[in-house]
C-alpha positions in Angstrom: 1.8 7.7 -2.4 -1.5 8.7 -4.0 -5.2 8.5 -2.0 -7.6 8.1 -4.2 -11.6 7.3 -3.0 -13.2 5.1 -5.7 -16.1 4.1 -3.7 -18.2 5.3 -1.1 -21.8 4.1 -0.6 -23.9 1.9 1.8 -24.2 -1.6 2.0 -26.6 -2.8 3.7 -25.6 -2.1 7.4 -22.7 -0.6 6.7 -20.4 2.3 4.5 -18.5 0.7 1.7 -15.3 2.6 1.3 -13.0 2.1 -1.5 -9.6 3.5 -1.8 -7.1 3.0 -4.5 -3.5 3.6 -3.6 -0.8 4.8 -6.4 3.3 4.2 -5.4 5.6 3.9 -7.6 3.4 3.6 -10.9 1.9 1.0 -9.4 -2.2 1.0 -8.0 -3.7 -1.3 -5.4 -7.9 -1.4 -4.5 -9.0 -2.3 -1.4 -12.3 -1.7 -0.4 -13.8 -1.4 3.7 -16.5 -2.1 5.3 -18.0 0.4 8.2 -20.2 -0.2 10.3 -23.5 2.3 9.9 -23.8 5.1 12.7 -25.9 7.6 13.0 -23.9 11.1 13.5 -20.8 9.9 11.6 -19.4 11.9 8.8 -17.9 11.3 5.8 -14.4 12.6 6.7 -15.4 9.6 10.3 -16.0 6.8 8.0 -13.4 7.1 5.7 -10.9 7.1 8.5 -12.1 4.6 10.0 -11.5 2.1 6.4 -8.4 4.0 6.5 -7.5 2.8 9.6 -8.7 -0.9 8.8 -6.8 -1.4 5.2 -3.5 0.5 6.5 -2.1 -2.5 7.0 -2.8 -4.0 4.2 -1.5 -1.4 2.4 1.4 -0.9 4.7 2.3 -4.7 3.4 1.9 -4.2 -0.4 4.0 -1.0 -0.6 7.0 -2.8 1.5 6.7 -5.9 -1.5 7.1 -3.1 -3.9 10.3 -1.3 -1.9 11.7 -5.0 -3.0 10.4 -4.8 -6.5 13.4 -3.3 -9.1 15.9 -3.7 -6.5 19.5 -5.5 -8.3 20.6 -8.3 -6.1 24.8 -9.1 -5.6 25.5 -12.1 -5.3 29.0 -11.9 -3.8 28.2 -9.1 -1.6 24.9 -10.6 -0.3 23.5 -7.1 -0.7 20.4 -5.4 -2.4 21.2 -2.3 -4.2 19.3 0.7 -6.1 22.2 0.3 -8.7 23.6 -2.7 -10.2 27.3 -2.6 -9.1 29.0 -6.6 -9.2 31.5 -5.9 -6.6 34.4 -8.4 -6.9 37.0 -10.0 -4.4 40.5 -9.4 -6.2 43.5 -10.7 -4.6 46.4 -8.7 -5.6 
């Protein structure tokens, strides 16, 4: 997974920070909203949106783990490889 910070700036009464995520050749934005205090540094505010979108991002990447994945029907399983596993009797 890649960081990226596409936004930083204030907004009003707060720090606007914007990340946007790279997995798998795939990109999400999500953008936070921290609340303005005096003494707080860059590295403080971004970790603090951090902090606040994790989960969000924490949600997305686990619907992507899903994405690509072949489906047996006869095995009920998920697989990395599609393998069509078959009940012979003999």
């Amino acid at each position: 997974m890649q960081v990226k910070i596409k936004d930083y700036c204030d907004e009003q009464d707060t720090k606007m920070v914007g990340f946007e995520i790279t997995y798998k050749e795939r990109e999400f934005n999500i953008d936070k909203f921290v609340p303005l205090k005096e003494g707080t540094t860059r590295e403080e505010y971004i970790d603090s949106a951090w902090n606040m979108a994790e989960p969000e991002i924490n949600k997305w990447k686990s619907d992507i783990d899903n994405t690509g994945l072949f489906w047996n029907p006869i095995t009920k399983e998920l697989s990395q490889w599609y393998l069509l596993k078959r009940n012979r009797k003999t």
